[in-house]
N, C-alpha and C positions, 0 to 999 in steps of 0.2 A: 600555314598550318596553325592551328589552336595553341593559343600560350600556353601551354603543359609541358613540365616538366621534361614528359614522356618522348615531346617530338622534338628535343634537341638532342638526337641520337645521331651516330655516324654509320650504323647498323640495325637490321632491323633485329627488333626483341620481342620476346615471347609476351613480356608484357604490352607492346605498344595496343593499342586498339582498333587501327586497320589491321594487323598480323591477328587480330584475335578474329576479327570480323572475317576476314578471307578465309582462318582455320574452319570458322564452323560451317563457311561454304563453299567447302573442298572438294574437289570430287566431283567429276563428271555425273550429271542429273540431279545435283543437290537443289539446285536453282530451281528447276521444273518439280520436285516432289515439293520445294516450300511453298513454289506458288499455287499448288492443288492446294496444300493446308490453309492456305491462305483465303480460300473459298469457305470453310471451317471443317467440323473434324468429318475424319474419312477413315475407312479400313481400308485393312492391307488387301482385298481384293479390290475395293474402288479406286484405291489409287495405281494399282497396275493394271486397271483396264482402261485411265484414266492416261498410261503412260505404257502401252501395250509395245511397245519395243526395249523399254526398260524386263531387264529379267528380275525374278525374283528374290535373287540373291545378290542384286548390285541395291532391292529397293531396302532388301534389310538391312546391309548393309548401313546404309545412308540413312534411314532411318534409324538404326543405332548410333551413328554419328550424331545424327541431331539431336538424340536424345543428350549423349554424353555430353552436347556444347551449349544443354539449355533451354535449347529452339522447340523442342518438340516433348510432350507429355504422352504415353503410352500408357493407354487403361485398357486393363483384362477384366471383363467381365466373366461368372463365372456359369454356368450352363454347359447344356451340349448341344451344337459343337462348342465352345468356350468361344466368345466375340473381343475381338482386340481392336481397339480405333486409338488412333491417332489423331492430336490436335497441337496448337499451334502454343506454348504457353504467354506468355506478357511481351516477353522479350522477342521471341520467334514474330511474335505480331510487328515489329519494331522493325522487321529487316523489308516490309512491303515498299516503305521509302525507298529503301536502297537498292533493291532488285528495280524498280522504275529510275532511279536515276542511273544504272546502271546501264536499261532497256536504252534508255534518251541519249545516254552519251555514244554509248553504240548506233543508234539508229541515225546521231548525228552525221556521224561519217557517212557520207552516201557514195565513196568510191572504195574498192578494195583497198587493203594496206600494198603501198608500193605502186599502185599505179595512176600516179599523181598529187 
């Protein structure tokens, strides 16, 4: 672990920085709606036709999420109908490492857990 303070703990804490990093990617589909943002910014109809088994209420959901943890910028524009798009801000950008090292460690295993 990195020489920080933070990882000579005996419990995880709200401050560590993996507990932060897993916070803001909580939640069933979080991973699949960062990696659309990740293509750049998208409205809430591209990104659920984009993720057409996701419902509407789990994308706002998580997209409220990511906004409250940083990851995600929400601009209303004003008109009618009024246009709301979604993008990725600095930070949000910063989790594309990590969703592929995550992809890699997973893809490393190439037998199910438990049989073998």
């Amino acid at each position: 672990m990195p020489d920080d303070a933070r990882a000579a703990v005996a419990e995880p804490t709200p401050s560590c920085p993996v507990e932060i990093t897993l916070g803001a990617l909580r939640g069933r589909w979080t991973t699949l709606v960062v990696r659309e943002l990740l293509h750049g910014e998208r409205t809430f109809t591209e990104l659920a036709r984009a993720l057409p088994a996701l419902s509407d209420k789990v994308l706002s959901d998580r997209l409220a999420q990511l906004a409250e943890s940083g990851v995600v910028v929400r601009d209303r524009r004003p008109g009618w109908p009024p246009r709301t798009s979604y993008r990725l801000t600095p930070r949000g950008h910063r989790l594309g490492p990590v969703l592929q090292a995550l992809w890699d460690w997973g893809a490393d295993g190439t037998t199910a857990p438990g049989s073998g």
